[in-house]
VEXVEX-400755 format. One record per residue (C-alpha): residue in three letters; x, y, z. Coordinates in steps of 0.5 Angstrom, whole numbers, padded with zeros to 4 digits, always signed. Layout:
BEGIN
ALAXYZ ...
This chain:
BEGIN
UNK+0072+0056-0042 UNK+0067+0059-0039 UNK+0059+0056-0038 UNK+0054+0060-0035 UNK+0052+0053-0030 UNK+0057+0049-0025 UNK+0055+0044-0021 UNK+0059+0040-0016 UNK+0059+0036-0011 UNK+0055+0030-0014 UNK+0055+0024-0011 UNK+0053+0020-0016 UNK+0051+0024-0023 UNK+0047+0019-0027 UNK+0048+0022-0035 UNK+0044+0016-0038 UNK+0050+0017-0043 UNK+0050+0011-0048 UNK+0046+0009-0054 UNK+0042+0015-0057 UNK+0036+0010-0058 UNK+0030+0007-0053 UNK+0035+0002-0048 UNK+0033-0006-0047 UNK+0036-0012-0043 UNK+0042-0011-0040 UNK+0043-0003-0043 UNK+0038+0000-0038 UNK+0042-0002-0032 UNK+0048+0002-0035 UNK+0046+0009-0032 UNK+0052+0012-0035 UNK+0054+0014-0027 UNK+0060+0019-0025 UNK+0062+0018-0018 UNK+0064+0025-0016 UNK+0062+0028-0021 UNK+0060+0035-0024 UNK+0056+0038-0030 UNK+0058+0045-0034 UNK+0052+0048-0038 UNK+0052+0054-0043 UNK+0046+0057-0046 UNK+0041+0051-0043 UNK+0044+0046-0046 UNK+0049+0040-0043 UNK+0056+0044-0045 UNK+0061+0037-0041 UNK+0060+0032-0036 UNK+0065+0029-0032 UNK+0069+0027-0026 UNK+0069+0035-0021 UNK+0077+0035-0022 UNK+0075+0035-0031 UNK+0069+0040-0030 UNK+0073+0045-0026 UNK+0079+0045-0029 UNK+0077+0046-0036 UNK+0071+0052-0034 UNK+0069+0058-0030 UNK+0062+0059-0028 UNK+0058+0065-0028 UNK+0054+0060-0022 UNK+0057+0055-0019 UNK+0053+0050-0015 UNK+0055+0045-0010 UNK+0050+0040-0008 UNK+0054+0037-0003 UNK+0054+0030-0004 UNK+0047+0029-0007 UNK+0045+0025-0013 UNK+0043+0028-0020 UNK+0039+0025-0026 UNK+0037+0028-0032 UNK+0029+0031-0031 UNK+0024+0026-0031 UNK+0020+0025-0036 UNK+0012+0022-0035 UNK+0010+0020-0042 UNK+0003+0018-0040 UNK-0001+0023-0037 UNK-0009+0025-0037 UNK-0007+0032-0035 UNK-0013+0036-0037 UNK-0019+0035-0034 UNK-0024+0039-0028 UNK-0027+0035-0022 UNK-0024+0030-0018 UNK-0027+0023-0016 UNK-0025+0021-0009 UNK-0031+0018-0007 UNK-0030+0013-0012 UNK-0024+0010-0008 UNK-0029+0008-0003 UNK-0033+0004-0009 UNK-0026+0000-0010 UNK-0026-0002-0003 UNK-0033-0004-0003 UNK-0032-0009-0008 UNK-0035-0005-0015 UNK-0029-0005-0020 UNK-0027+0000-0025 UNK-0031-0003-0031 UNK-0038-0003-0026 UNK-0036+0004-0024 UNK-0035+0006-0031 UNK-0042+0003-0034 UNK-0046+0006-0027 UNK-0044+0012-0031 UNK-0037+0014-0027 UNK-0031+0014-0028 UNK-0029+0017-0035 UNK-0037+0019-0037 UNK-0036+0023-0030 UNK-0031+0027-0031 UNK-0032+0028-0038 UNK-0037+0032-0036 UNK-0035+0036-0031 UNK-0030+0038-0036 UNK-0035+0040-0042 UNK-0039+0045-0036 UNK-0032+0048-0034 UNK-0028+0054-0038 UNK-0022+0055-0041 UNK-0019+0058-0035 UNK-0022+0052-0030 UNK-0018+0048-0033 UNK-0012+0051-0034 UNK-0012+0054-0027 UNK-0013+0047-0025 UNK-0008+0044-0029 UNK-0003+0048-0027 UNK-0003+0047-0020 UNK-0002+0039-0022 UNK+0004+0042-0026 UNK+0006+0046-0021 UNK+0007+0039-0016 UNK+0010+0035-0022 UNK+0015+0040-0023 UNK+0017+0040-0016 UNK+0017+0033-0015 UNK+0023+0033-0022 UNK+0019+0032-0028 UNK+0021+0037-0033 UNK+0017+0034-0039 UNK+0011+0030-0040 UNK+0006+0028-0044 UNK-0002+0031-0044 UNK-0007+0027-0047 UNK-0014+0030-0048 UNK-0020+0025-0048 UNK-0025+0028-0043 UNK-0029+0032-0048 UNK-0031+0027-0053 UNK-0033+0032-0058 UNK-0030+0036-0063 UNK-0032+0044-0059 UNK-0030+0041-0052 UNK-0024+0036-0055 UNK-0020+0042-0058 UNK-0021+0046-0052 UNK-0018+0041-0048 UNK-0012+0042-0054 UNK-0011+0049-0053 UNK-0010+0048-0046 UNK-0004+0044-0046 UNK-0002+0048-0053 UNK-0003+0055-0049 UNK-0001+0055-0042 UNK+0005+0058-0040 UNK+0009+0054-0035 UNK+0017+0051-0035 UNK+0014+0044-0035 UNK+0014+0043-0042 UNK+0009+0039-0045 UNK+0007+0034-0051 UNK+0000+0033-0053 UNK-0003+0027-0055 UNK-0011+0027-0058 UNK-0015+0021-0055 UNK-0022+0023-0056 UNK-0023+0015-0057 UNK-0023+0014-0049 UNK-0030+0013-0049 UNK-0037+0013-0052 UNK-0040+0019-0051 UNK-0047+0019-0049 UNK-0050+0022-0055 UNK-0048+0016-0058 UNK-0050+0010-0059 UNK-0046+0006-0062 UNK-0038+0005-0062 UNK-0037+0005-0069 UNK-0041+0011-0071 UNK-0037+0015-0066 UNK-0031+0012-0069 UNK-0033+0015-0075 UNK-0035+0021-0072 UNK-0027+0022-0070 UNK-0024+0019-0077 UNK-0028+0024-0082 UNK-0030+0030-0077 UNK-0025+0031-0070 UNK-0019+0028-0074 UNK-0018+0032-0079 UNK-0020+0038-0075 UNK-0015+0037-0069 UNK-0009+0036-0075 UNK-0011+0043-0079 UNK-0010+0046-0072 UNK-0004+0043-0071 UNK-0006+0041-0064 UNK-0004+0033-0062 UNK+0003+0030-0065 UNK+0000+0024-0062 UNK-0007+0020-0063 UNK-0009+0014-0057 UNK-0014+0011-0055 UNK-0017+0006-0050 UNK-0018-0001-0054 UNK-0022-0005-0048 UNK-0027-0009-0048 UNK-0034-0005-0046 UNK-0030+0001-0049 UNK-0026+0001-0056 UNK-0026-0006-0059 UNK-0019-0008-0064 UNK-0022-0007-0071 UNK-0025+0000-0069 UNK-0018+0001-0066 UNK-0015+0000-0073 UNK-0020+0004-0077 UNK-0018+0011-0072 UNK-0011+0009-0071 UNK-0009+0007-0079 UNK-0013+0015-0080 UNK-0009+0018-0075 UNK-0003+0015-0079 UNK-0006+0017-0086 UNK-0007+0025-0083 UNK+0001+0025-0081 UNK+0000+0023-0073 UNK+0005+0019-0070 UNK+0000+0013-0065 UNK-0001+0010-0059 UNK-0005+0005-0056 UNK-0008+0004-0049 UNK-0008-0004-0049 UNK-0008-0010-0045 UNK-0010-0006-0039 UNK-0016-0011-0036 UNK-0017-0015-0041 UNK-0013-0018-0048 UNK-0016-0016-0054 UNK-0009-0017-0058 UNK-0009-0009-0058 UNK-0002-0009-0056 UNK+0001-0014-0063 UNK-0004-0010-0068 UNK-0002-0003-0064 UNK+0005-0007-0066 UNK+0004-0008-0073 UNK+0002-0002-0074 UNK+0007+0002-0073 UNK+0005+0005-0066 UNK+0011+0009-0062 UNK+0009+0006-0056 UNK+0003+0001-0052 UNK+0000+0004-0045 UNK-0001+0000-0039 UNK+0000-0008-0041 UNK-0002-0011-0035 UNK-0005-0017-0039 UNK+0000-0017-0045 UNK+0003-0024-0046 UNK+0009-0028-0049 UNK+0007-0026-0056 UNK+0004-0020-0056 UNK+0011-0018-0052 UNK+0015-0021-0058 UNK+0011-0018-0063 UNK+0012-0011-0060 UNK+0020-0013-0059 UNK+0020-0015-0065 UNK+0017-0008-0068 UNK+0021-0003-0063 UNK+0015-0001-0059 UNK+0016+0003-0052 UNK+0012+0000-0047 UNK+0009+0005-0042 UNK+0008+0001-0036 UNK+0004+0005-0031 UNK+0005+0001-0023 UNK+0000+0007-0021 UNK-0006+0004-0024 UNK-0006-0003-0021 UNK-0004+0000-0015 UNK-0011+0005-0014 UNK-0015-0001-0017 UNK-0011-0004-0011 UNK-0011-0011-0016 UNK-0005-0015-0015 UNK-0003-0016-0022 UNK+0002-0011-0025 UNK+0006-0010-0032 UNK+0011-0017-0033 UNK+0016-0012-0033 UNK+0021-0018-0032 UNK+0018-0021-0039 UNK+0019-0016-0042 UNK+0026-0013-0040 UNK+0028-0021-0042 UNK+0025-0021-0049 UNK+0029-0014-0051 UNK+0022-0009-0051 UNK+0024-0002-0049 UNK+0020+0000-0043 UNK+0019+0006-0040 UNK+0014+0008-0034 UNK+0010+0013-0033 UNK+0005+0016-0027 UNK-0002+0016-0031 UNK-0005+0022-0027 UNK-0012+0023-0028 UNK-0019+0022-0024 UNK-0017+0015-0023 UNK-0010+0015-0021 UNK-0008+0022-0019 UNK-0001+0022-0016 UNK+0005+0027-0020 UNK+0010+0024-0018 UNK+0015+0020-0022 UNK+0019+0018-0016 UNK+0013+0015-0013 UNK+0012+0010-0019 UNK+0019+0009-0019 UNK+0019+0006-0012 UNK+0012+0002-0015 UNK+0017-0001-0021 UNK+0023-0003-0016 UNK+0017-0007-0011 UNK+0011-0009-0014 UNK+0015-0010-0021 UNK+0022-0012-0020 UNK+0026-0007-0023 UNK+0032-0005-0022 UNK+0033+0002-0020 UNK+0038+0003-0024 UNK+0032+0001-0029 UNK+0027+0004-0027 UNK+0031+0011-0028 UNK+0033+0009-0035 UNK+0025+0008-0036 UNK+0023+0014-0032 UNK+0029+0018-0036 UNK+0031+0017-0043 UNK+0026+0011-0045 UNK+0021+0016-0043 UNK+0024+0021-0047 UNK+0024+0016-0053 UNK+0017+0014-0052 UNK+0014+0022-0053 UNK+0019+0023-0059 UNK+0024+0028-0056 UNK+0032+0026-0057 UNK+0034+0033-0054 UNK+0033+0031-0047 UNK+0032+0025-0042 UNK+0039+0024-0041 UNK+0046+0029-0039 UNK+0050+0029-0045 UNK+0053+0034-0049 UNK+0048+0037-0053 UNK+0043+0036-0050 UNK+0037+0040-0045 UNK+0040+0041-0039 UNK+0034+0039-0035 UNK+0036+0036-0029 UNK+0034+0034-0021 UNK+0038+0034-0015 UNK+0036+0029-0011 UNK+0037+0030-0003 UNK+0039+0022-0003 UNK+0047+0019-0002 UNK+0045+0015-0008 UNK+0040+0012-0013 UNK+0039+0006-0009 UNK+0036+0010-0004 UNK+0030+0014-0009 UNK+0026+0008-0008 UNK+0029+0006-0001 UNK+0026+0012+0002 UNK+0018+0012-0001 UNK+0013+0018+0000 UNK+0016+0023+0001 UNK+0019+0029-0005 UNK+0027+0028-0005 UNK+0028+0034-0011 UNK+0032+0038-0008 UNK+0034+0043-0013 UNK+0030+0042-0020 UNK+0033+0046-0026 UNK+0029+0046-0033 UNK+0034+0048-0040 UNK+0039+0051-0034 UNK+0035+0055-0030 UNK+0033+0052-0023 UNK+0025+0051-0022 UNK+0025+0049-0014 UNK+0025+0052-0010 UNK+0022+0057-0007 UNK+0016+0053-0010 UNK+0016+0047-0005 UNK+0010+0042-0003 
């Protein structure tokens, strides 16, 4: 039979075969590893995966691949990004170190309000230069798919210039949009109520007339959106067709999480201060946990998601980079090596949440692990085995990196 791709020479090919759900407890060890391993693609889908004996006796490439003794994964998925913005914010690190804290930033009128400015003088062509190049290191650090909120607009015109970026940009890194206009109050509004308005009656039902977001989020923190306004435009996203997310527990608990929970929300983002409850409540209702290491990490706090708790109580975690202004990485494999050291995950773990969870908490089935029928986006990882990804930290181990078949990297390299 023939494919038109052939890997061999796997030393470890990880398929994240399984369950077809969001993985808990013990389900997100299994990796579905095959030792020796080989993997036949056809028309940029998964064809069969198997032990190299099984794959080469019962296909013939039109391109055969030997990685010679590399480790393959499904491409990563980053379901948490703030990838559309102008400006960068470095000086800001050395507020942190000084002592200021991201809500003394925010307030001095940097943070957030910062780079929504920026990005409301910049053009259409600014941003989508810049957020390529982002893309471009994301791909080549092996993420084949991500999630692009907006949220540095703050107003209808320049909110939907931001959604027609992520919408009309041409790059193999395919991408989900999210609208989160709610990521802070505006200057030209006074009161957190009044703009939540404005986004329910105005930017919301503009934003879905043009089909621009699949998801709507917002950041539920105290001096940013309180839970009862949270509510108001997430019940309205839900009312218009959008599927919900929520910035929640991320500095302080406003039980964000346990109402995000009750109403249906695909997925919590950050949770550094959820507790037993708010866990259990989100358990309960099937919400992915998006944790993001990251972000402690640039804030250089010494709290992090309860990952353990969480993974103990049964609630399907994923991980994510949360790239923006404030935490700026693309990639995947240096969250993966946060997880493992300041959250203690497992890698095996940390590779269910940065793959098939992940997947899961953007509403894609068709990708996030390598099975049959599934898009063949993959990673060839320069390691002898999975234990060594987040071992070796601070260097790019994407080897080869193929998205629905087609190798992406090299020659791009960073």
């Amino acid at each position: 039979m023939k494919a038109d791709l052939i890997i061999t020479g796997c030393s470890e090919l990880h398929t994240l075969s399984g369950s077809d759900g969001p993985r808990t407890g013990r389900e997100m060890m299994d990796t579905g590893c095959i030792e020796g391993g080989a993997v036949a693609v056809k028309d940029g889908y998964v064809l069969d995966v198997g032990t190299e004996s099984h794959i080469t006796g019962k296909y013939r490439g039109e391109r055969e691949v030997d990685v010679e003794g590399r480790t393959v994964i499904p491409g990563f998925v980053d379901p948490h990004t703030h990838l559309v913005f102008a400006g960068s914010r470095e000086d800001e690190l050395v507020m942190k170190i000084e002592g200021k804290t991201y809500m003394e930033i925010l307030g001095a009128g940097g943070g957030i309000l910062r780079t929504v400015r920026n990005t409301r003088k910049a053009s259409r062509e600014q941003l989508m230069e810049e957020m390529r190049a982002r893309m471009d290191r994301m791909l080549a650090h092996g993420t084949t798919t991500a999630e692009a909120k907006s949220g540095y607009g703050l107003d209808l015109e320049n909110e939907i210039k931001c959604l027609e970026v992520i919408r009309d940009i041409d790059h193999p890194l395919e991408l989900v949009p999210t609208y989160m206009g709610a990521h802070a109050l505006p200057p030209e509004f006074d009161e957190h109520s009044e703009y939540i308005d404005y986004c329910c009656d105005t930017v919301l039902p503009e934003i879905v007339k043009r089909g621009l977001a699949e998801f709507c989020d917002i950041f539920c923190e105290k001096g940013v959106f309180h839970a009862e306004d949270s509510m108001r435009l997430l019940i309205r996203a839900a009312e218009l067709g959008m599927k919900i997310k929520v910035h929640a527990d991320e500095i302080e608990n406003l039980g964000c999480s346990t109402m995000a929970a009750e109403l249906g929300a695909v997925s919590c983002e950050h949770l550094v201060k959820s507790g037993p409850g708010d866990i259990e409540a989100m358990a309960k209702n099937g919400v992915i946990g998006i944790l993001l290491p990251g972000t402690p990490f640039m804030l250089m706090d010494n709290e992090y998601s309860p990952a353990r708790e969480m993974i103990g109580r049964g609630m399907p975690v994923a991980l994510a980079t949360d790239l923006n202004p404030n935490c700026w990485t693309e990639s995947m494999q240096m969250v993966i090596t946060l997880a493992c050291l300041q959250m203690k995950m497992h890698p095996n773990e940390a590779l269910t949440a940065s793959t098939h969870n992940a997947a899961r908490a953007i509403g894609r089935n068709d990708i996030g692990s390598l099975v049959p029928g599934k898009k063949a986006d993959m990673v060839v990882l320069d390691v002898p085995n999975l234990m060594h990804l987040p071992y070796h930290f601070g260097v790019n181990h994407a080897y080869m990196v193929f998205k629905e078949g087609v190798q992406i990297r090299p020659p791009k390299t960073y």
